[in-house]
N, CA, C and O atoms as a printed pandas DataFrame, in Angstrom:
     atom_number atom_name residue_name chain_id  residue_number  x_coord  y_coord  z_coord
0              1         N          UNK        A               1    3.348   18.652    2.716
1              2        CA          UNK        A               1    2.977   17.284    2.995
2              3         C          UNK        A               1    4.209   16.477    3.375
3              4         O          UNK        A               1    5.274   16.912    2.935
4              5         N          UNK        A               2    4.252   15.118    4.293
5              6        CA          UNK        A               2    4.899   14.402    4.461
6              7         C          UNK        A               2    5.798   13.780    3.741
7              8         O          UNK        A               2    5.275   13.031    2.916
8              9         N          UNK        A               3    6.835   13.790    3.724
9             10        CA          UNK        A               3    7.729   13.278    2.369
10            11         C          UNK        A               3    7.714   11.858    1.952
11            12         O          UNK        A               3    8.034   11.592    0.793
12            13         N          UNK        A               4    7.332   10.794    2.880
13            14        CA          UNK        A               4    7.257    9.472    2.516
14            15         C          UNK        A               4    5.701    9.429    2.194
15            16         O          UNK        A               4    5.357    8.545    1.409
16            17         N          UNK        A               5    4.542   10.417    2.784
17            18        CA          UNK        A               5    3.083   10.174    1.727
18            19         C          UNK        A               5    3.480   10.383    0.587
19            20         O          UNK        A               5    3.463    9.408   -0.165
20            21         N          UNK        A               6    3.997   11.758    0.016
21            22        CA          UNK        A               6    4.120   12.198   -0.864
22            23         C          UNK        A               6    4.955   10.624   -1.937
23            24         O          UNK        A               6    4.424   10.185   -2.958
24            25         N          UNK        A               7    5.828   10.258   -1.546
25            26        CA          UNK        A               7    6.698    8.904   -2.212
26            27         C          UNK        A               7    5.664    7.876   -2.061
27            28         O          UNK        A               7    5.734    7.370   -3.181
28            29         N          UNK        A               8    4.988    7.390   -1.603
29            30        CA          UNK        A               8    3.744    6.781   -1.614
30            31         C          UNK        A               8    2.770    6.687   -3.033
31            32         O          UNK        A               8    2.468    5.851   -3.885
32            33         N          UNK        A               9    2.519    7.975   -2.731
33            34        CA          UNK        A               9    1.530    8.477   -3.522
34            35         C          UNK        A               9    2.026    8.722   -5.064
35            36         O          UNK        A               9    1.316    8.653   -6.067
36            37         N          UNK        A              10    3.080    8.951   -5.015
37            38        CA          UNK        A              10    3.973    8.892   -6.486
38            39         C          UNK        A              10    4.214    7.670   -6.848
39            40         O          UNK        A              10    3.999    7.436   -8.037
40            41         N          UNK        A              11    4.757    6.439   -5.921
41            42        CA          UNK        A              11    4.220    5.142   -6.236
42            43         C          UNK        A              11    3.272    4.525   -6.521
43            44         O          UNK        A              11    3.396    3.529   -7.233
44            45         N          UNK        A              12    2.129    4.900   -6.086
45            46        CA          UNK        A              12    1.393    4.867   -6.646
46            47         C          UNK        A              12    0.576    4.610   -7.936
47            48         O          UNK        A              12    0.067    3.645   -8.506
48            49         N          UNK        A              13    0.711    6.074   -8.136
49            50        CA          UNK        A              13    0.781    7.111   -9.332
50            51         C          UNK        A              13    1.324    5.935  -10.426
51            52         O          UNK        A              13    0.620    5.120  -11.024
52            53         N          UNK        A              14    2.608    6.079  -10.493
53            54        CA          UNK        A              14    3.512    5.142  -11.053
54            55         C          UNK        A              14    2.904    3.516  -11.373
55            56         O          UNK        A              14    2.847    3.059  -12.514
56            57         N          UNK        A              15    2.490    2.791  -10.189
57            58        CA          UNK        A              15    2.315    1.209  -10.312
58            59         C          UNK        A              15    1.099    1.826  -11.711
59            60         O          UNK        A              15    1.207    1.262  -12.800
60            61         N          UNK        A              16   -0.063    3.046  -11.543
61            62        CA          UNK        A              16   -1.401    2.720  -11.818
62            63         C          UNK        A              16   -0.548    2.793  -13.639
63            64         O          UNK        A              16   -0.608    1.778  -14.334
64            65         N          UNK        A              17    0.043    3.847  -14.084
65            66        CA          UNK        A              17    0.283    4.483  -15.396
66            67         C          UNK        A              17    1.126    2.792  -15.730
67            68         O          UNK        A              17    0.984    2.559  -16.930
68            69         N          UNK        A              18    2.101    1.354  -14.856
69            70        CA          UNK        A              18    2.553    1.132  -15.856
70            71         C          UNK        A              18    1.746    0.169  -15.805
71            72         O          UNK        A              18    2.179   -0.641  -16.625
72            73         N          UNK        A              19    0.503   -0.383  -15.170
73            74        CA          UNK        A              19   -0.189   -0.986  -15.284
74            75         C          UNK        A              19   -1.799   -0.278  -16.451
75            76         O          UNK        A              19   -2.959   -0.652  -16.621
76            77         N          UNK        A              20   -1.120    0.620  -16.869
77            78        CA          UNK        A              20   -2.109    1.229  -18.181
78            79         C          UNK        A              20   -3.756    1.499  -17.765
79            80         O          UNK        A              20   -4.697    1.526  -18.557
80            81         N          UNK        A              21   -3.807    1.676  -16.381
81            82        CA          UNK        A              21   -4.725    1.908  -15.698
82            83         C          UNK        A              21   -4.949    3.737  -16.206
83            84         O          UNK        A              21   -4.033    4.527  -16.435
84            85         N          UNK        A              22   -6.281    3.989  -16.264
85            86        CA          UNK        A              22   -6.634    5.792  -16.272
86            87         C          UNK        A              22   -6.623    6.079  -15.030
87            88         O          UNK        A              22   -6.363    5.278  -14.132
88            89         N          UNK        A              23   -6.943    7.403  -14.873
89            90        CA          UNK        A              23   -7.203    7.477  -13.061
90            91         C          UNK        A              23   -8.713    7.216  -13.091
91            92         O          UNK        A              23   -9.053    6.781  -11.991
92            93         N          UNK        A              24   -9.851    7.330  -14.022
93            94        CA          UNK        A              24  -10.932    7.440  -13.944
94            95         C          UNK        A              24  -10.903    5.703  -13.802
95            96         O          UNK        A              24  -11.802    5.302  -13.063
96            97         N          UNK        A              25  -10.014    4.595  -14.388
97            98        CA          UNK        A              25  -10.726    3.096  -14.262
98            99         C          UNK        A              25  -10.311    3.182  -12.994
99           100         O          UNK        A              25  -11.175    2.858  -12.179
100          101         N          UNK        A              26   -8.887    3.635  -12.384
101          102        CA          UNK        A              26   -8.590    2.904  -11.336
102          103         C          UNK        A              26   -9.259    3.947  -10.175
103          104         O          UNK        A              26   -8.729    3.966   -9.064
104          105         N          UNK        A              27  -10.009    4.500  -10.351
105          106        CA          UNK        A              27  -11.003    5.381   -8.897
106          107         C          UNK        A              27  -12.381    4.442   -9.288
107          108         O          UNK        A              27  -13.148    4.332   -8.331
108          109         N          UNK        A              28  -12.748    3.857  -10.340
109          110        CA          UNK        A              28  -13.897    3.209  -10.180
110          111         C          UNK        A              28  -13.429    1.517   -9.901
111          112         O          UNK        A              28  -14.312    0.686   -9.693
112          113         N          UNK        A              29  -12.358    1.228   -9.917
113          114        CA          UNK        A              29  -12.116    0.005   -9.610
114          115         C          UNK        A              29  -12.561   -0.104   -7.876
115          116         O          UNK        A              29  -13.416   -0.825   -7.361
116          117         N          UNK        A              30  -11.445    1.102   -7.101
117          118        CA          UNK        A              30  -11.579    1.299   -6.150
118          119         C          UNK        A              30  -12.385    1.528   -5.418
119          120         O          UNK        A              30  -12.268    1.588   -4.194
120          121         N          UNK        A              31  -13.430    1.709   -6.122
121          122        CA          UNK        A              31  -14.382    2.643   -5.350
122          123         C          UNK        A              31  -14.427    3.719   -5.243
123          124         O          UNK        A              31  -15.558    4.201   -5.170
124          125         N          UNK        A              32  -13.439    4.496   -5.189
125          126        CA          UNK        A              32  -12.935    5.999   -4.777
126          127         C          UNK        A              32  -13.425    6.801   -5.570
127          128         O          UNK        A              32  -13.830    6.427   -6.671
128          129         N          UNK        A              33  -13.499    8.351   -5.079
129          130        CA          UNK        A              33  -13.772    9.184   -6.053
130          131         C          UNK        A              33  -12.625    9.823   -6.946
131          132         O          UNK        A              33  -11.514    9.320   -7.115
132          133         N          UNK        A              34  -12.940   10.651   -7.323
133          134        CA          UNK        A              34  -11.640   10.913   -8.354
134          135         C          UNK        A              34  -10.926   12.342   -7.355
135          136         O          UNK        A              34   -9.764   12.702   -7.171
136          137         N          UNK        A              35  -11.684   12.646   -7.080
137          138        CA          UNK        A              35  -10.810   13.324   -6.233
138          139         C          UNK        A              35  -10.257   13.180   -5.186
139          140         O          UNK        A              35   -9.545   14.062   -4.706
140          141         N          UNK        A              36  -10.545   11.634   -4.417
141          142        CA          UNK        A              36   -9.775   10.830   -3.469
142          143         C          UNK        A              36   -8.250   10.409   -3.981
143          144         O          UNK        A              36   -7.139   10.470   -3.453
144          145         N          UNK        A              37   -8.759    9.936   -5.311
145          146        CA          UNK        A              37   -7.508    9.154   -6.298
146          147         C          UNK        A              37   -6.366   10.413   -5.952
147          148         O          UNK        A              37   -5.343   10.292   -5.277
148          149         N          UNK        A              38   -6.860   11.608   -6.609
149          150        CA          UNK        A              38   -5.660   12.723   -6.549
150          151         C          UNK        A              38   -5.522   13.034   -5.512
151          152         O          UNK        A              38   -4.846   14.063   -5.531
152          153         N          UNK        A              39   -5.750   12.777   -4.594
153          154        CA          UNK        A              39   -5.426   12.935   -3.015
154          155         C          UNK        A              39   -4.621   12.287   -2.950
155          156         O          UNK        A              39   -3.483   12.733   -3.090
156          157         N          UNK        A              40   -4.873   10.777   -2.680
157          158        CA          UNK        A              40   -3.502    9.845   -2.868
158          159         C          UNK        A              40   -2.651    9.722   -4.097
159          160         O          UNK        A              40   -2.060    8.643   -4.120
160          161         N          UNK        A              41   -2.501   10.202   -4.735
161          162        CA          UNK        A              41   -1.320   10.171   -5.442
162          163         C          UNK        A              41   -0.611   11.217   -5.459
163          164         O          UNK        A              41    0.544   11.219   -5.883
164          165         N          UNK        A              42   -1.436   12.624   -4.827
165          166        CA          UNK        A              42   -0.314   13.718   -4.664
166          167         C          UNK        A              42    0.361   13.492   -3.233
167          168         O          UNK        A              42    1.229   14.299   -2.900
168          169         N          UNK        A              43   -0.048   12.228   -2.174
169          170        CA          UNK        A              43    0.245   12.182   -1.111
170          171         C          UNK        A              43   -0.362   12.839   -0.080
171          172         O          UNK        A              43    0.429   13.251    0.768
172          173         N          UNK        A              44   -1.831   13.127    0.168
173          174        CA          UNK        A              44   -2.133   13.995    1.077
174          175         C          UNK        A              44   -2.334   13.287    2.501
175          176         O          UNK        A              44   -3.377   12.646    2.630
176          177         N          UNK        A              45   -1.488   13.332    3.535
177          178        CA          UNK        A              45   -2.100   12.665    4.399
178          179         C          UNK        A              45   -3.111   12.418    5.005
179          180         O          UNK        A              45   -3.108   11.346    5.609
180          181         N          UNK        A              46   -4.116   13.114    5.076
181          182        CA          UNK        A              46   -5.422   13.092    5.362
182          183         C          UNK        A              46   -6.256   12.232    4.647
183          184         O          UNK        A              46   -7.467   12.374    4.820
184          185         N          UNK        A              47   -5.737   11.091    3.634
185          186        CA          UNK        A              47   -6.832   10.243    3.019
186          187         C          UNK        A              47   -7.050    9.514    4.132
187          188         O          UNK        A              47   -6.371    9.539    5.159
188          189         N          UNK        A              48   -8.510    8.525    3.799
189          190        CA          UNK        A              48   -8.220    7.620    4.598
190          191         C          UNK        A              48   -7.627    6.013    4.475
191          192         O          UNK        A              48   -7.709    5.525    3.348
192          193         N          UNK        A              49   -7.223    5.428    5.214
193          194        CA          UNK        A              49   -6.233    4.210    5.236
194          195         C          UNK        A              49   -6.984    3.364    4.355
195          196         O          UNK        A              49   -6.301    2.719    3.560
196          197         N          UNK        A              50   -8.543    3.176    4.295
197          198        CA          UNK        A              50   -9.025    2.533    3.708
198          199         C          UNK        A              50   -9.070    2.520    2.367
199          200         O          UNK        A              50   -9.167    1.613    1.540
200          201         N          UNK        A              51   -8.964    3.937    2.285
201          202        CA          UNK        A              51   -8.543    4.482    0.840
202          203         C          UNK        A              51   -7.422    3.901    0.002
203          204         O          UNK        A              51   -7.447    3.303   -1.073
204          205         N          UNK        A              52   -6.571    4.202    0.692
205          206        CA          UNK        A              52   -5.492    3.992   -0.008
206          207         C          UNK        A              52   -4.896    2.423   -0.157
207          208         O          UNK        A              52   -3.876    2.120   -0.776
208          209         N          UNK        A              53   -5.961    1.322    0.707
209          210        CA          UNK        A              53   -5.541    0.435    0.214
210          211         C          UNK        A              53   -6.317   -0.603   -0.888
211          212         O          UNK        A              53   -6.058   -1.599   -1.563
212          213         N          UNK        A              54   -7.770    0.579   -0.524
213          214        CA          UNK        A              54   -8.488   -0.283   -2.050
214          215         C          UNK        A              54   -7.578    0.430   -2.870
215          216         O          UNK        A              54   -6.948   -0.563   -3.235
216          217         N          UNK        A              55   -6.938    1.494   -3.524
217          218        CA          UNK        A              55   -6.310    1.477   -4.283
218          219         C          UNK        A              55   -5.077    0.423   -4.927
219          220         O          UNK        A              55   -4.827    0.040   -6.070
220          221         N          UNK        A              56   -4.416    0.155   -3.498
221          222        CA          UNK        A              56   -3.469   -0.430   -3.822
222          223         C          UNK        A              56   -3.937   -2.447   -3.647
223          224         O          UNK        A              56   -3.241   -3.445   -3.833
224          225         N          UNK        A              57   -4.956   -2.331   -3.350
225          226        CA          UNK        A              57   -5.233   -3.748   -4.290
226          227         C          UNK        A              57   -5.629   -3.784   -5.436
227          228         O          UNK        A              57   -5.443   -4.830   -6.057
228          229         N          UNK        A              58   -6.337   -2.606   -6.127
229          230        CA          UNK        A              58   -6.578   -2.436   -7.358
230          231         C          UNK        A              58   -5.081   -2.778   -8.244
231          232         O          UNK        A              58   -5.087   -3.475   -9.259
232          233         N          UNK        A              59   -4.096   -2.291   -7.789
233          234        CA          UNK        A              59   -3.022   -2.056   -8.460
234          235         C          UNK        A              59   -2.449   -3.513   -7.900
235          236         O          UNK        A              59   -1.354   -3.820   -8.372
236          237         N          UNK        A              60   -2.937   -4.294   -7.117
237          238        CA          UNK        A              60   -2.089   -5.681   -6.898
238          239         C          UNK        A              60   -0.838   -5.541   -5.952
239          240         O          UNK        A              60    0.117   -6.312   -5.856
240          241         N          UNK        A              61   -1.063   -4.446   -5.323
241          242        CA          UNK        A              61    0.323   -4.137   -4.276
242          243         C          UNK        A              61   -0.214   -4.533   -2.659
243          244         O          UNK        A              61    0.580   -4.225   -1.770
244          245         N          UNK        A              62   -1.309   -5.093   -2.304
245          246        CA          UNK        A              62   -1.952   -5.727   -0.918
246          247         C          UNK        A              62   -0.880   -6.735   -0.537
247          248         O          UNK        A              62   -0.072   -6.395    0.327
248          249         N          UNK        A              63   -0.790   -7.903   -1.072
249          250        CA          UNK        A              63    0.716   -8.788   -0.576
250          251         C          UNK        A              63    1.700   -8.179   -0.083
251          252         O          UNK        A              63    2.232   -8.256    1.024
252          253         N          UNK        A              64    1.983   -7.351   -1.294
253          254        CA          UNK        A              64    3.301   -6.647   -1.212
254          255         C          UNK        A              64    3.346   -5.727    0.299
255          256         O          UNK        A              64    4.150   -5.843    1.224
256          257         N          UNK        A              65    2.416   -4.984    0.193
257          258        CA          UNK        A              65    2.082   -3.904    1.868
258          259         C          UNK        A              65    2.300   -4.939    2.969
259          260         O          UNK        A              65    3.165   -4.783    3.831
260          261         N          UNK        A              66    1.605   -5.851    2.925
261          262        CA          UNK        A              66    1.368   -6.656    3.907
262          263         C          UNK        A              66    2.611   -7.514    4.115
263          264         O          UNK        A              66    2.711   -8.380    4.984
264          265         N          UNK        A              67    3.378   -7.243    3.387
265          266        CA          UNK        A              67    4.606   -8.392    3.890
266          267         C          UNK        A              67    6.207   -7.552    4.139
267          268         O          UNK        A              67    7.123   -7.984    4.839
268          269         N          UNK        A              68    6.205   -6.100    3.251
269          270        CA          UNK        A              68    6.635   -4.762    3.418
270          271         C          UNK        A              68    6.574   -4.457    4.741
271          272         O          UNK        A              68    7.647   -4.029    5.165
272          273         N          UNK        A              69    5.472   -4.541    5.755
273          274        CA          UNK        A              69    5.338   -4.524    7.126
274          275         C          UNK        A              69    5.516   -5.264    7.913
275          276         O          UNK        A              69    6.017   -4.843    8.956
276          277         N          UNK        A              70    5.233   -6.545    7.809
277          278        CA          UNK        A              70    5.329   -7.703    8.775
278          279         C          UNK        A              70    6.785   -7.517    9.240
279          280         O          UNK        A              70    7.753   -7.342    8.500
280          281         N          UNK        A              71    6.785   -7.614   11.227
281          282        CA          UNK        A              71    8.169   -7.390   11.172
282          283         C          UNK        A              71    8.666   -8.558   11.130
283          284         O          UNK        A              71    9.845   -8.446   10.793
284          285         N          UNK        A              72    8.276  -10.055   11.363
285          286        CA          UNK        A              72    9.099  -11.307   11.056
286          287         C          UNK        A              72    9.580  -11.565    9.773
287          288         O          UNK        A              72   10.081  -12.628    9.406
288          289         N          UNK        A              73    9.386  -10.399    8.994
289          290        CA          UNK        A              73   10.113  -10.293    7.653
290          291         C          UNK        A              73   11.679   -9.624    7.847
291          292         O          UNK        A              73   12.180   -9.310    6.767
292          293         N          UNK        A              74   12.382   -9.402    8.834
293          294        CA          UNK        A              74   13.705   -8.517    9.400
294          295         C          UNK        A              74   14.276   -9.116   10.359
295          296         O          UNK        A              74   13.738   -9.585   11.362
296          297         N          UNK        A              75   15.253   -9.115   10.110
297          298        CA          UNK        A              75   16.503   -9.532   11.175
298          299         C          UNK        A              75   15.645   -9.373   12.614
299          300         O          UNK        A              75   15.152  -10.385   13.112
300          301         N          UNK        A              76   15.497   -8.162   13.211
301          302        CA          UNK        A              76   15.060   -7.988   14.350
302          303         C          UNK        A              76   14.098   -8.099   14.205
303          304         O          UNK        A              76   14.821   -9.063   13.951
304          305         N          UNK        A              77   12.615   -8.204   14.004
305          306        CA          UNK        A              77   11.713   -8.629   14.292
306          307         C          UNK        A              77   11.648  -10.432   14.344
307          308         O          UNK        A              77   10.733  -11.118   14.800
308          309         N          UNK        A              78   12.955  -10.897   13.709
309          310        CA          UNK        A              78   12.682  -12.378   14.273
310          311         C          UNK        A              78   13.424  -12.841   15.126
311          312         O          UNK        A              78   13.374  -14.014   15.496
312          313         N          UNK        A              79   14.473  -11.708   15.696
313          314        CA          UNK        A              79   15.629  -11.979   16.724
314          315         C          UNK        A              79   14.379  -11.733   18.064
315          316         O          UNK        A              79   14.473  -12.282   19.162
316          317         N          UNK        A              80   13.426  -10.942   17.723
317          318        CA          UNK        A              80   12.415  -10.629   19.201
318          319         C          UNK        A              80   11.176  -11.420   18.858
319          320         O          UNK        A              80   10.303  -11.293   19.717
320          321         N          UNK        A              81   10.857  -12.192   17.854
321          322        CA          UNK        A              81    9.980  -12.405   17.739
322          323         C          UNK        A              81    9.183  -13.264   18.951
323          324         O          UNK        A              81    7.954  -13.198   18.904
324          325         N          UNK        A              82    9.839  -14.141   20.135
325          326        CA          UNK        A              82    9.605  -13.782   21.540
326          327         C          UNK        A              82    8.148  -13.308   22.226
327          328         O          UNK        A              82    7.204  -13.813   22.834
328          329         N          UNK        A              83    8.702  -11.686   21.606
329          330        CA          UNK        A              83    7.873  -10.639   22.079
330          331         C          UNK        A              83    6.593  -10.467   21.594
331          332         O          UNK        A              83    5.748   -9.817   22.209
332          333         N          UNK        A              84    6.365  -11.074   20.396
333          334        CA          UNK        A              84    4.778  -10.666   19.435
334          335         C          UNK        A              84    4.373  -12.331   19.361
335          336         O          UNK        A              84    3.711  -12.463   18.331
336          337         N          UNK        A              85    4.488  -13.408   19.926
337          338        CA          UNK        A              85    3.864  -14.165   20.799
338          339         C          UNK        A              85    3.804  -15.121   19.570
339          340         O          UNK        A              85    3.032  -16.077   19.645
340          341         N          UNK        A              86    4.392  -14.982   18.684
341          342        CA          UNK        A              86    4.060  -15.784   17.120
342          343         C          UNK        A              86    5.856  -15.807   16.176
343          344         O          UNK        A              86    6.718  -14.945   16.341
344          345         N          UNK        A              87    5.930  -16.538   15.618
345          346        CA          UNK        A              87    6.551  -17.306   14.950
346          347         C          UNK        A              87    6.605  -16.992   13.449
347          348         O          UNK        A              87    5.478  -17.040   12.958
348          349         N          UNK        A              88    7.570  -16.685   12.573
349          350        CA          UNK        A              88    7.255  -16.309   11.257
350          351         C          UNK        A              88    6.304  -17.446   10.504
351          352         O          UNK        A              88    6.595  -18.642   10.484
352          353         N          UNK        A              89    5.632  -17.122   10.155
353          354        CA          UNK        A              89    4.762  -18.430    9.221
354          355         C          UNK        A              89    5.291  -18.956    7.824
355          356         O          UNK        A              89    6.008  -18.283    7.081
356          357         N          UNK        A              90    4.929  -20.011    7.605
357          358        CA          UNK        A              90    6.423  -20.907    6.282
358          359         C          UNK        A              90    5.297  -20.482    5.122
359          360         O          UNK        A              90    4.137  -20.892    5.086
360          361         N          UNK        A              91    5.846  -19.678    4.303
361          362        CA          UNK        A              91    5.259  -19.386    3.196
362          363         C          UNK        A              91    4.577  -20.807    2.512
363          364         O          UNK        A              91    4.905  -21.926    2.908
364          365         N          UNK        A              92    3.626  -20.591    1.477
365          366        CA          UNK        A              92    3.347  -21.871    0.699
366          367         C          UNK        A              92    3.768  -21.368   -0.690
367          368         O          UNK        A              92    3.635  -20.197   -1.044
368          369         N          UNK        A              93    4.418  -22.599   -1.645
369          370        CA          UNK        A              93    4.975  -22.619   -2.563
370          371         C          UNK        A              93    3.782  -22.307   -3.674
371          372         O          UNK        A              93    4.055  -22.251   -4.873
């Protein structure tokens, strides 16, 4: 498997155990089955995207993804920002 799913999926893993989550609450939080859950947390790439992010709102990491990506969060994505037709947006306090 991919070495950054695999680190993913161990993050995962990790947020659910220190948030004292089981795998059985946090696959029914999600929706997921339990054998989806161990999919994503051993990193398999083949879950699907949707998967893995009801998980990770279960676990409260959706902000976090979503701003982890944004490239007007980086030097260069706001040196070009130009190019993606938008402007970093001013956080609210």
């Amino acid at each position: 498997m991919d070495g950054i799913t695999v680190q993913l999926g161990e993050h995962l893993r990790q947020w659910r155990i220190v948030l004292g989550l089981s795998q059985e609450l946090a696959a029914d939080r999600a929706n997921l089955s339990m054998p989806t859950l161990r999919r994503i947390e051993r990193g398999d790439p083949g879950v699907r995207l949707g998967s893995f992010l009801a998980l990770a709102d279960v676990l409260g990491l959706s902000d976090r993804l979503a701003e982890a990506t944004d490239p007007l969060e980086t030097d260069l994505g706001r040196l070009r920002a130009h190019l993606l037709g938008r402007q970093r947006a001013r956080r609210s306090q």
